[in-house]
VEXPA-87695 format. One record per residue: x, y, z of N, C-alpha, C, CB in turn; residue number from 1; chain; residue in one letter. Coordinates in nm, 4 decimals, m for minus. Glycine has a CB too. Layout:
residues N
       n_x       n_y       n_z      ca_x      ca_y      ca_z       c_x       c_y       c_z      cb_x      cb_y      cb_z  num  cadena  residuo
         X         Y         Z         X         Y         Z         X         Y         Z         X         Y         Z  NUM       A        a
...
***
This chain:
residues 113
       n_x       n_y       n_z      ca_x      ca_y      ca_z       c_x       c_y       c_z      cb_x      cb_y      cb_z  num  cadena  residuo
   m0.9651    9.6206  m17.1583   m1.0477    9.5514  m17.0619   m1.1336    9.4486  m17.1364   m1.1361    9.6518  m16.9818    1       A        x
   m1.1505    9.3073  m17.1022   m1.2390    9.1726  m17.1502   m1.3534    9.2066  m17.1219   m1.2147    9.0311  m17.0853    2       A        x
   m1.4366    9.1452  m17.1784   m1.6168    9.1281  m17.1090   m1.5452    8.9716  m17.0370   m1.8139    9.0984  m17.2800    3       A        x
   m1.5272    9.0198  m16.9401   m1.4710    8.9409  m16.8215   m1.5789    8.8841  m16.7237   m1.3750    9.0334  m16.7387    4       A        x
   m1.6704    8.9690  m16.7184   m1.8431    8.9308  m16.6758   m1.8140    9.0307  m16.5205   m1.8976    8.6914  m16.6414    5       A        x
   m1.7242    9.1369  m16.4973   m1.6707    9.2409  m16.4104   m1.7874    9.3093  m16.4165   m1.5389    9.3203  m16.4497    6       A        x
   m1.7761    9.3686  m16.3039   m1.8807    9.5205  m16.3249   m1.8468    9.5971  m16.3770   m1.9218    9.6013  m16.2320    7       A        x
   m1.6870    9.6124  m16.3909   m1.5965    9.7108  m16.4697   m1.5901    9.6906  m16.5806   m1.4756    9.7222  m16.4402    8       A        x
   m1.6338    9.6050  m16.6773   m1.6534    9.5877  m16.8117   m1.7649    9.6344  m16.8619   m1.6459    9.4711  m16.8442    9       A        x
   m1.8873    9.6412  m16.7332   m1.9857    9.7225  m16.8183   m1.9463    9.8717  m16.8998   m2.0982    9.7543  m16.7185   10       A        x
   m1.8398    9.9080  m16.8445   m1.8085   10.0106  m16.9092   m1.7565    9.9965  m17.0710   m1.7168   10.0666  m16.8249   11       A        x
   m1.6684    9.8604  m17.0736   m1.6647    9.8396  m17.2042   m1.8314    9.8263  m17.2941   m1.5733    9.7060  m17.2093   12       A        x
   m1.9195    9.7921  m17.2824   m2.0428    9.7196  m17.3194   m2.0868    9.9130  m17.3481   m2.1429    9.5849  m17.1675   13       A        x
   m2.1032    9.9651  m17.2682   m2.1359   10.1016  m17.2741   m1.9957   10.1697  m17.4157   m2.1200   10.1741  m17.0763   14       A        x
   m1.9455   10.1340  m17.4551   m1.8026   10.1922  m17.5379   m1.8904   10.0847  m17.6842   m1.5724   10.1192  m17.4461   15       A        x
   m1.8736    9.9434  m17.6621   m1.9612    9.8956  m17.7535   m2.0529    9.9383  m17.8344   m2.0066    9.8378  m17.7145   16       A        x
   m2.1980    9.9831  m17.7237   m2.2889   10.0011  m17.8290   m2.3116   10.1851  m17.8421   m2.4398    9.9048  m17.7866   17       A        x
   m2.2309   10.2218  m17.8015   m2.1814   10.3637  m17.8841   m2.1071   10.3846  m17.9756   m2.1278   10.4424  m17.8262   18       A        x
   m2.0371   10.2573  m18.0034   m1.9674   10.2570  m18.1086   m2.0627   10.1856  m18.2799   m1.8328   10.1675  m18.0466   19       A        x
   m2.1851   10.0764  m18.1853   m2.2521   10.0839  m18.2572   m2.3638   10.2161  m18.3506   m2.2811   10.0063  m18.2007   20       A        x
   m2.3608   10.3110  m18.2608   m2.4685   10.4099  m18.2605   m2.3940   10.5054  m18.3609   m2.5119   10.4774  m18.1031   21       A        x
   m2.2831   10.5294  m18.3675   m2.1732   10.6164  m18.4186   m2.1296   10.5823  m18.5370   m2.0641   10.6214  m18.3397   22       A        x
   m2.0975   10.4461  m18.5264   m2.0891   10.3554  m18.6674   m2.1968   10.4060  m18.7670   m2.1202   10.1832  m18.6392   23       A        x
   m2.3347   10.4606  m18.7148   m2.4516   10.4434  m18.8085   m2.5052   10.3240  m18.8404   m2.4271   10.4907  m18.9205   24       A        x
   m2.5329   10.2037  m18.7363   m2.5488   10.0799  m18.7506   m2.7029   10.1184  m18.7180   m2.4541    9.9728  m18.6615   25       A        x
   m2.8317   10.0689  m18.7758   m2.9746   10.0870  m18.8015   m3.0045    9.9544  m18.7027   m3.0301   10.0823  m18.9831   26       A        x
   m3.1487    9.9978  m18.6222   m3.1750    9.8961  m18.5502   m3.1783    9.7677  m18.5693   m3.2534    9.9121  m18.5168   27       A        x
   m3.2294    9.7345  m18.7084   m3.2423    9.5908  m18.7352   m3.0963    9.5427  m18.7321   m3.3185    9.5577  m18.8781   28       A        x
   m2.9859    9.5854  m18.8312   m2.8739    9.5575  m18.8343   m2.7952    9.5597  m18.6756   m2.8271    9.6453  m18.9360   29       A        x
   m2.8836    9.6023  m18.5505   m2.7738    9.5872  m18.4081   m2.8520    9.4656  m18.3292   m2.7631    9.7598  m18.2853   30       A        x
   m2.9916    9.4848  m18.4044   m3.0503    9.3282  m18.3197   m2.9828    9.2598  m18.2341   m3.0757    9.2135  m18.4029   31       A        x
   m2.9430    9.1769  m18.3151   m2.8957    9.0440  m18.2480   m2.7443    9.0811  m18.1580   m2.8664    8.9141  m18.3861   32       A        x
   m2.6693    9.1998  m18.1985   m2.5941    9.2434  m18.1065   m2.6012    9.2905  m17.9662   m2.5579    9.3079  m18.1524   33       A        x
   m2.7141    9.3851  m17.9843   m2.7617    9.4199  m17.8941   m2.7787    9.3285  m17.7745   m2.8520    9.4648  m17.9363   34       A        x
   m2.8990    9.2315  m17.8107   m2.9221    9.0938  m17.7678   m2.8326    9.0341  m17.6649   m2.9159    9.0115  m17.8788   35       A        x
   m2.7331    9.0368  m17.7485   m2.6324    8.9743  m17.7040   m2.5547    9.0102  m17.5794   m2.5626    8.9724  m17.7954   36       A        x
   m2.5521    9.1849  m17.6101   m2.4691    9.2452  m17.5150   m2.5803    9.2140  m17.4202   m2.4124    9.4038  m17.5363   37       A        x
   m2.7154    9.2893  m17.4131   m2.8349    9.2835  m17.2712   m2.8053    9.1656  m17.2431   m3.0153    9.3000  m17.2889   38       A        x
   m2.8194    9.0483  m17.2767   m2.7899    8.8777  m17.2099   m2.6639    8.9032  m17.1325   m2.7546    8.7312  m17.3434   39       A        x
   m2.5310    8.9573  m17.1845   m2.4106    8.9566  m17.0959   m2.4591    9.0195  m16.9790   m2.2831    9.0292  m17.1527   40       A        x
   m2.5023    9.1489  m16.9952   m2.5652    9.2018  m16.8590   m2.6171    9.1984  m16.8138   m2.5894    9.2584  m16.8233   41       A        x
   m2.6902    9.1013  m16.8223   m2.7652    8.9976  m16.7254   m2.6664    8.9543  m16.6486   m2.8394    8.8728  m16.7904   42       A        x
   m2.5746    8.9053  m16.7292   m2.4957    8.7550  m16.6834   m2.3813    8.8035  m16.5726   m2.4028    8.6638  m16.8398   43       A        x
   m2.4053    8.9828  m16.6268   m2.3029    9.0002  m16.5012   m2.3583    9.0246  m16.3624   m2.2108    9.1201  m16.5251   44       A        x
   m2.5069    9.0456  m16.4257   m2.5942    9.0823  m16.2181   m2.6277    8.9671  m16.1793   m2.7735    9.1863  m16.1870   45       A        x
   m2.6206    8.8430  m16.2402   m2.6324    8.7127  m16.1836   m2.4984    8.6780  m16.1283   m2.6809    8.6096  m16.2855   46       A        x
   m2.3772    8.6671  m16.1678   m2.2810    8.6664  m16.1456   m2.2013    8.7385  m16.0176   m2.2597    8.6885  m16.2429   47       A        x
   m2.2548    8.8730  m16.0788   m2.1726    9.0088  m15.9347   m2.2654    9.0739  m15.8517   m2.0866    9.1685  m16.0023   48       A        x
   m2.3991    9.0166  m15.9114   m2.5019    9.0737  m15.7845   m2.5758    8.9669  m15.7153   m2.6224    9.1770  m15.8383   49       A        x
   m2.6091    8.8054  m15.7263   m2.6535    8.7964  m15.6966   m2.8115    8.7342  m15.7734   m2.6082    8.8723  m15.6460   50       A        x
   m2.8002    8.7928  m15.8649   m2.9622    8.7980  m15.9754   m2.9773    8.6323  m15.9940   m2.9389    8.8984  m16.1850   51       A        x
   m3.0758    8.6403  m16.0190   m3.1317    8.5295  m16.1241   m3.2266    8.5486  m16.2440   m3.2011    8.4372  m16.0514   52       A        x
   m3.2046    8.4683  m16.3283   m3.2760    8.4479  m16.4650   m3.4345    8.4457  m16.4133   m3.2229    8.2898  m16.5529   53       A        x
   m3.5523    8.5139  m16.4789   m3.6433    8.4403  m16.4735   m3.7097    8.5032  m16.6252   m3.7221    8.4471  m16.3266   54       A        x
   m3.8404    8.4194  m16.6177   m3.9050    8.4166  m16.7499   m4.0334    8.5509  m16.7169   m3.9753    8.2310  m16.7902   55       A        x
   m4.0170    8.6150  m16.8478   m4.1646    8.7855  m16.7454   m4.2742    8.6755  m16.7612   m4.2392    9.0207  m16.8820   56       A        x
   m4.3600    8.7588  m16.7069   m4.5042    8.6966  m16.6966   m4.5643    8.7812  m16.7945   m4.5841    8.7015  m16.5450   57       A        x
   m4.6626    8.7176  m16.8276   m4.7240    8.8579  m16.9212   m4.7408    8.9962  m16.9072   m4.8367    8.8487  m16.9461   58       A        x
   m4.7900    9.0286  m16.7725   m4.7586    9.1706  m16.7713   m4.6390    9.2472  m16.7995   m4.7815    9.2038  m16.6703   59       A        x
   m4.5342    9.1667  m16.6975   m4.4106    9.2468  m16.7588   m4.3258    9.1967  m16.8711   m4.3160    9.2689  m16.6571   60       A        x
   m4.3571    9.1108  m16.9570   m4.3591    9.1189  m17.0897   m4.3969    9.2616  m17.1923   m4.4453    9.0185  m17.1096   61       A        x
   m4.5187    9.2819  m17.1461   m4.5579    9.4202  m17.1827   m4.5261    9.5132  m17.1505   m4.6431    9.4479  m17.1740   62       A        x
   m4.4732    9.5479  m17.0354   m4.4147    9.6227  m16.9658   m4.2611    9.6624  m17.0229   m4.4234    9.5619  m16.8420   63       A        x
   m4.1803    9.5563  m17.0298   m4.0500    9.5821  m17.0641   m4.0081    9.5135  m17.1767   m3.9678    9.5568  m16.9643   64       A        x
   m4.1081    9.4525  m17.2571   m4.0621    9.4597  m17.4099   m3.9704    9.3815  m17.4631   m4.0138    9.5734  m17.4432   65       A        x
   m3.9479    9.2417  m17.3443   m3.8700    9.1514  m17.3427   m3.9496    9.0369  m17.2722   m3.7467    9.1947  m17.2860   66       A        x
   m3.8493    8.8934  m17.2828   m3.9322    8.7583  m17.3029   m3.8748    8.7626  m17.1185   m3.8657    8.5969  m17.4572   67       A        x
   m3.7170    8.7802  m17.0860   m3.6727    8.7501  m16.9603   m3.5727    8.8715  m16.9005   m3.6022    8.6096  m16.9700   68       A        x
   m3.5783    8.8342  m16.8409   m3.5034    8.9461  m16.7278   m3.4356    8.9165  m16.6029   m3.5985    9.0355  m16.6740   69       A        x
   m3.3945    8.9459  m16.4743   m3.3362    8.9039  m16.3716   m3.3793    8.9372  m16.2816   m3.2378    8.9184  m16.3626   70       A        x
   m3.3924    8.8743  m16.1398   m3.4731    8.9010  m16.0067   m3.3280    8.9301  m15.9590   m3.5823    8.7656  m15.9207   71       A        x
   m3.3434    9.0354  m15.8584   m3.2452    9.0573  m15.7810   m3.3076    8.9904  m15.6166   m3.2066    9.2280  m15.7956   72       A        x
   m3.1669    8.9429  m15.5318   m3.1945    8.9075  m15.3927   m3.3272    8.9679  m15.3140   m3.0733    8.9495  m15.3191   73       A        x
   m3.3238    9.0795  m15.3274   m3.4346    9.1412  m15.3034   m3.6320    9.1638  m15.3306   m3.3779    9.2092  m15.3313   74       A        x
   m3.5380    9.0715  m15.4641   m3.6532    9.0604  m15.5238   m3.7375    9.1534  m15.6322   m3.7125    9.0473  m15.4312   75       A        x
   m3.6328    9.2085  m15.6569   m3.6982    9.3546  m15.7682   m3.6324    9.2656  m15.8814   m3.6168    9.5714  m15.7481   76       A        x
   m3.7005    9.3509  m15.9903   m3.6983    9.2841  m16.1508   m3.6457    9.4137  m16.2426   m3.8824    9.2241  m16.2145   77       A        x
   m3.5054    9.3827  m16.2956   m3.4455    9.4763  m16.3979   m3.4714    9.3876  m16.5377   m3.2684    9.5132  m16.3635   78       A        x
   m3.4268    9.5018  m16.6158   m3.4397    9.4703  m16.7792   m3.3186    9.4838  m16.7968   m3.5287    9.5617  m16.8838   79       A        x
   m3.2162    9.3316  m16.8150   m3.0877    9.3964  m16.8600   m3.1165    9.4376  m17.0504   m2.9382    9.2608  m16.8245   80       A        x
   m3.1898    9.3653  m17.1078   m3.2148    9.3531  m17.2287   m3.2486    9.4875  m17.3024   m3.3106    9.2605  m17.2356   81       A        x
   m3.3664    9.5308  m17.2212   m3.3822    9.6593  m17.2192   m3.3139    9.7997  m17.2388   m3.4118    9.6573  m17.1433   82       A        x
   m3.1832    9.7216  m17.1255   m3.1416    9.8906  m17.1161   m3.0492    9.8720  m17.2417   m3.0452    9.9612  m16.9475   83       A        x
   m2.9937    9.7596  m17.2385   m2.8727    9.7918  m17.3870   m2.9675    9.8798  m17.4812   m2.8111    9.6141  m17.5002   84       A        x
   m3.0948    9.8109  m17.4626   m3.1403    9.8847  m17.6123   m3.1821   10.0475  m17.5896   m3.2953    9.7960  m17.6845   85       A        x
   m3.1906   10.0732  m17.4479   m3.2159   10.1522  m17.4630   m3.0673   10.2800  m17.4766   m3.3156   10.1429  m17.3770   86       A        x
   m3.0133   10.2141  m17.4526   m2.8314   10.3259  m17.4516   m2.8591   10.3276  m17.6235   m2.6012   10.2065  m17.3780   87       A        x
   m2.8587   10.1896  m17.6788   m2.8326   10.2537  m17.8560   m2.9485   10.3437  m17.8482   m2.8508   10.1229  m18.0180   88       A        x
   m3.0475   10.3179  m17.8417   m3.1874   10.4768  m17.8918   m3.1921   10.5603  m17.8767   m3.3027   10.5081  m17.8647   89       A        x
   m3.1144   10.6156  m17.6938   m3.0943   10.7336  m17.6598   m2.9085   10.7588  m17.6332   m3.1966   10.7534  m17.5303   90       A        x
   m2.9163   10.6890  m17.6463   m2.7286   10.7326  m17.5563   m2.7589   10.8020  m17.4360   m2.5997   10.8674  m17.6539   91       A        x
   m2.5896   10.8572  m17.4260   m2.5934   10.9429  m17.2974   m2.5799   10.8999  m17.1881   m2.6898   11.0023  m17.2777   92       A        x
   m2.5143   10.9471  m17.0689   m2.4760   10.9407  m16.9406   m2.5906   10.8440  m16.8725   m2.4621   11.0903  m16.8787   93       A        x
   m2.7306   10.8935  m16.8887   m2.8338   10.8580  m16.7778   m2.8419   10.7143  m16.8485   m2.9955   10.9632  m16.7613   94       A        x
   m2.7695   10.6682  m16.9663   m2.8528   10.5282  m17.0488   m2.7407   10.4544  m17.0067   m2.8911   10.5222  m17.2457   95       A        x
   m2.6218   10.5483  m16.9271   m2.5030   10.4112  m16.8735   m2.5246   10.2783  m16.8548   m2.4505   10.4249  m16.7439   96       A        x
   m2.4317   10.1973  m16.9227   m2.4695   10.0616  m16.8714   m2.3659   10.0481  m16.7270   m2.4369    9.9291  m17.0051   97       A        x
   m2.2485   10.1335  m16.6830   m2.1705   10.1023  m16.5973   m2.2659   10.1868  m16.4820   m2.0115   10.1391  m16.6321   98       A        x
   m2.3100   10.2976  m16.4614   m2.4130   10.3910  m16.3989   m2.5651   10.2903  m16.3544   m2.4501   10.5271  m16.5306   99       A        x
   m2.6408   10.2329  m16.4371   m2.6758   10.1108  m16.3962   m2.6425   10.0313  m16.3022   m2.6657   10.0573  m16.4636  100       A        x
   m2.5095   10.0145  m16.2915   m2.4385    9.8915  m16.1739   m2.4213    9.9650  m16.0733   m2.2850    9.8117  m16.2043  101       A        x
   m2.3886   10.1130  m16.0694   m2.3902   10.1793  m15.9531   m2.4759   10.2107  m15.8738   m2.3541   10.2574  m15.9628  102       A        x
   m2.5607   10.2424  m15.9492   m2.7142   10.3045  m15.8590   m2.8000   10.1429  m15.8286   m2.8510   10.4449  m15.9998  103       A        x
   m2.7512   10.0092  m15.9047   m2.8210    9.9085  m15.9180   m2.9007    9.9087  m15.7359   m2.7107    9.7710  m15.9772  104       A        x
   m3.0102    9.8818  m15.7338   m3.1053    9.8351  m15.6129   m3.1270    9.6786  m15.6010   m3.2548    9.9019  m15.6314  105       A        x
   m3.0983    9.6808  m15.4715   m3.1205    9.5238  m15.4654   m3.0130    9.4375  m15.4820   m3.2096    9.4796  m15.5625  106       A        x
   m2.8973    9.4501  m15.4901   m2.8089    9.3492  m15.5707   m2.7238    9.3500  m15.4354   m2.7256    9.4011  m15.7400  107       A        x
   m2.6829    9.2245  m15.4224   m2.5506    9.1901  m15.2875   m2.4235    9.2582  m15.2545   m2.4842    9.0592  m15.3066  108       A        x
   m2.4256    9.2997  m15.1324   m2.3239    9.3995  m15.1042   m2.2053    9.3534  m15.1858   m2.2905    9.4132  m14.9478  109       A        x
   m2.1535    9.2641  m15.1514   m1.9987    9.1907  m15.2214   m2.0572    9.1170  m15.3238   m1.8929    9.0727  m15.1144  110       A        x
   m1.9014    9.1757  m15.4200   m1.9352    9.0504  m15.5118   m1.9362    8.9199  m15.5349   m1.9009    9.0538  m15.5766  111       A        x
   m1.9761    8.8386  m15.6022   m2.0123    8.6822  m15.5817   m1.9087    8.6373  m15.6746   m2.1790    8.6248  m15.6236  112       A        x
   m1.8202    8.5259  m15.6515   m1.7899    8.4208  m15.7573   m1.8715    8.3435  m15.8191   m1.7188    8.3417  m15.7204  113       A        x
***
């Protein structure tokens, strides 16, 4: 399966950074990976939900430990950035990045081209 920007690839992204975690790859050394992956998953709730980019404000800067994040239709605010990092720190079922897209709140019934 591609990072195709699918909802079904989050499952690859979730295989990713467990493979980072398993590898024994140390936080500094997944940085910018990490990064990378949370930005894709962004790019897929903008894409398949609906989201948009915005910039936090200071509070939720502090709050979620990141510069940007995504508004859903609804108007609620996820951390895609966040959660990657948070699957490498904790792993596990509940840190799913594909489980995420399921339970996601707020995001458009159908998916969007």
């Amino acid at each position: 399966m591609p990072l195709d920007y699918s909802a079904a690839s989050l499952r690859l992204v979730d295989f990713l950074v467990d493979g980072l975690r398993r590898g024994g790859t140390d936080e500094e050394g997944a940085r910018e990976t990490l990064f990378r992956l949370g930005a894709y998953v962004g790019e897929v709730l903008v894409r398949r939900a609906g989201a948009v980019w915005v910039d936090f404000d200071a509070g939720q800067r502090a709050y979620f430990g990141q510069p940007v994040g995504v508004r859903m239709p609804d108007g609620r605010v996820w951390n895609p950035l966040g959660k990657v990092r948070n699957r490498f720190d904790a792993g596990g079922p509940e840190e799913s990045l594909q489980r995420f897209w399921l339970t996601l709140h707020g995001r458009v019934r159908r998916e969007v081209a």
